[in-house]
PAZAPA-4460 file (N, C-alpha, C; in steps of 0.05 Angstrom, whole numbers, plus 32768, in hexadecimal, padded with zeros to 4 digits):
% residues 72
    n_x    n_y    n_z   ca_x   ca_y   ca_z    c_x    c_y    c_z   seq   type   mol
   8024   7F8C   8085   8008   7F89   808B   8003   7F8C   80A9     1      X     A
   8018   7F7A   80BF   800F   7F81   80D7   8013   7F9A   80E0     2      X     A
   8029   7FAA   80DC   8035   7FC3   80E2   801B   7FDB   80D6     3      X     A
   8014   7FD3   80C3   7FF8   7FE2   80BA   7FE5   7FDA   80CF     4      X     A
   7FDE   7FC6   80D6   7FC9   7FC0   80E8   7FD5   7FCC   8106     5      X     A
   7FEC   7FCD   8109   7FE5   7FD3   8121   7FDF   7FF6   812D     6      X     A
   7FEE   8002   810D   7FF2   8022   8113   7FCF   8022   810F     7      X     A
   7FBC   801C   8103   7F9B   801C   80FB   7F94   8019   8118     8      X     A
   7F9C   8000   812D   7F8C   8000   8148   7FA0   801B   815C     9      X     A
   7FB0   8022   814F   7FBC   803A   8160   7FB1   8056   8158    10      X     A
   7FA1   8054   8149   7F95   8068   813F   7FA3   8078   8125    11      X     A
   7FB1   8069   8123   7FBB   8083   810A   7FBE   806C   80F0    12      X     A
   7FBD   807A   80D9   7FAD   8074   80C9   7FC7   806A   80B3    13      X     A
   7FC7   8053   80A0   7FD9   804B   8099   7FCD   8037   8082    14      X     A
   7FE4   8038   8070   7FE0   802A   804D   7FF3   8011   804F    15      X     A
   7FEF   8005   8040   7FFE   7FED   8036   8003   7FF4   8022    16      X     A
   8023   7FFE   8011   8025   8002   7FF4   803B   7FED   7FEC    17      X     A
   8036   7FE5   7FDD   803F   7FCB   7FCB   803C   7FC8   7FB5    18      X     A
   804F   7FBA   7FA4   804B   7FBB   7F86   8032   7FA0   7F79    19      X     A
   802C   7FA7   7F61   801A   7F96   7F5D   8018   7F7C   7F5C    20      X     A
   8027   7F6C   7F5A   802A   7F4D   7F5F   8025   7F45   7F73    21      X     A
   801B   7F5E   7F87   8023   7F4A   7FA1   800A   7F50   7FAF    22      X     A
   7FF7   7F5D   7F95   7FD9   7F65   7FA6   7FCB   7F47   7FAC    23      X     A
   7FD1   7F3B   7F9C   7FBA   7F1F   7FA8   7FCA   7F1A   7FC4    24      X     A
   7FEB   7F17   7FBF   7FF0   7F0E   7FDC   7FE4   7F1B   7FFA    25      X     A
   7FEF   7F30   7FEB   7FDB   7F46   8004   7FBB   7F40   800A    26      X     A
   7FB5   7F32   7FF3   7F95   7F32   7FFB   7F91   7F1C   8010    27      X     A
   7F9D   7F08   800B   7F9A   7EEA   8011   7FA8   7EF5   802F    28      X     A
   7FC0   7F04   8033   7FC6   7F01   8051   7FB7   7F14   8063    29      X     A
   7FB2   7F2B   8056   7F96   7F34   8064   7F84   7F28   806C    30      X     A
   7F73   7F13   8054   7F5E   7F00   8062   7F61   7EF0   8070    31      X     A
   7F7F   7EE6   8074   7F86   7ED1   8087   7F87   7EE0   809E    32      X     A
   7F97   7EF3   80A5   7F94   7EF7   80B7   7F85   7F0A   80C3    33      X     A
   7F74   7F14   80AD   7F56   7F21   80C2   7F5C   7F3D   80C7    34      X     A
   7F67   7F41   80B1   7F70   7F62   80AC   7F64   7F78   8099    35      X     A
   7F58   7F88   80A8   7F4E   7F9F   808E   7F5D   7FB4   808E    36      X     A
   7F75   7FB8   807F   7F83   7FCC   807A   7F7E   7FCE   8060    37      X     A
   7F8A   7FED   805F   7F89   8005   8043   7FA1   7FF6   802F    38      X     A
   7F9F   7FF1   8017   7FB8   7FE0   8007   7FB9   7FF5   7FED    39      X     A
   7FCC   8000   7FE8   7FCB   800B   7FC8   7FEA   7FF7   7FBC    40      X     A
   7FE9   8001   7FA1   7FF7   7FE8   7F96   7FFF   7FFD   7F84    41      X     A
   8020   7FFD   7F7B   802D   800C   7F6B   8038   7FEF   7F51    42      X     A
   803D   8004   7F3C   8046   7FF8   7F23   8060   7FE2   7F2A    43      X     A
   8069   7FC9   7F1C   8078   7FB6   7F24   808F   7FBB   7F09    44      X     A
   80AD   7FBB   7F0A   80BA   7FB5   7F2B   80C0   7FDA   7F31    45      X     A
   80CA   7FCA   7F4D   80CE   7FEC   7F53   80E8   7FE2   7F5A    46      X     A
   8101   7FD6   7F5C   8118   7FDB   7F56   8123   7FDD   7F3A    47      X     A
   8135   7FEE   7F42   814E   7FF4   7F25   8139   800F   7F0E    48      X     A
   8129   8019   7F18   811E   802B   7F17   8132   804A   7F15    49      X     A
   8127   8059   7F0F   8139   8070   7F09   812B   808A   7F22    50      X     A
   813D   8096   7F2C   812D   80AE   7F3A   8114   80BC   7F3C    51      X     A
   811B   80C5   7F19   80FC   80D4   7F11   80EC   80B8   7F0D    52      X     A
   80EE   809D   7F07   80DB   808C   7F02   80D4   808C   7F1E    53      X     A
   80DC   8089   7F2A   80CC   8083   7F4A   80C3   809A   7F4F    54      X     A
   80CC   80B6   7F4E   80B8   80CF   7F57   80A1   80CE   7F3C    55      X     A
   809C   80C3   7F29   808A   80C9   7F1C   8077   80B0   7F27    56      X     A
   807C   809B   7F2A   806E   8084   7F40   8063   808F   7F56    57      X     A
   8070   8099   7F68   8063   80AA   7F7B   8057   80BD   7F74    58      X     A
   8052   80CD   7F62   8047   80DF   7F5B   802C   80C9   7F56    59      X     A
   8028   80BB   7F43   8012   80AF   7F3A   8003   809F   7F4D    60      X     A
   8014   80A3   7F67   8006   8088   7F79   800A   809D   7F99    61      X     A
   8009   80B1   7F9A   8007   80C7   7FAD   7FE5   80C7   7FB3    62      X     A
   7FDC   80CA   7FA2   7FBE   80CF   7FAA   7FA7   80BC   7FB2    63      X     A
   7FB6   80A6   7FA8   7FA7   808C   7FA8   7FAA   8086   7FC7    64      X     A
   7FCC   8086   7FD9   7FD1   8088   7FF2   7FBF   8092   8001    65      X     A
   7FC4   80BA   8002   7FB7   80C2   800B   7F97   80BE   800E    66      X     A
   7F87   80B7   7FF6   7F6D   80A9   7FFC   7F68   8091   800F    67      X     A
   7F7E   8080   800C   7F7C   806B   8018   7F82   806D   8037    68      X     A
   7F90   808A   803B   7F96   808D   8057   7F77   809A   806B    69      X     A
   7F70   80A9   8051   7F59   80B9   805F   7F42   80AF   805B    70      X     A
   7F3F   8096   8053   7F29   807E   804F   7F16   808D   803E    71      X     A
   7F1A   8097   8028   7F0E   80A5   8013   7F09   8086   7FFA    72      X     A
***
């Protein structure tokens, strides 16, 4: 979250991707600490996963990124 915040005040443009369990956490430490970064959230778990399961993950969560990078 901070590493996202800080590349955002450096100008360049950056996501938070994380699996889904951990979107509330992400929400709650954003609000705490007064952060508006881009968050997308991939399918849970992502270890022990197979190759093509993770390139088909990324495939399904490629676009959602990119929107979130280009504040679409």
């Amino acid at each position: 979250m901070h590493d996202i915040d800080d590349l955002e005040r450096r100008g360049l443009p950056g996501v938070v991707v994380a699996s889904e369990p951990f979107a509330d956490a992400a929400e709650t430490q954003a609000r705490a600490l007064g952060l508006d970064v881009a968050r997308v959230f991939t399918p849970h778990p992502v270890q022990d996963r197979t190759d093509d399961e993770m390139h088909a993950m990324a495939d399904a969560t490629v676009d959602a990124i990119v929107a979130a990078l280009i504040g679409s």
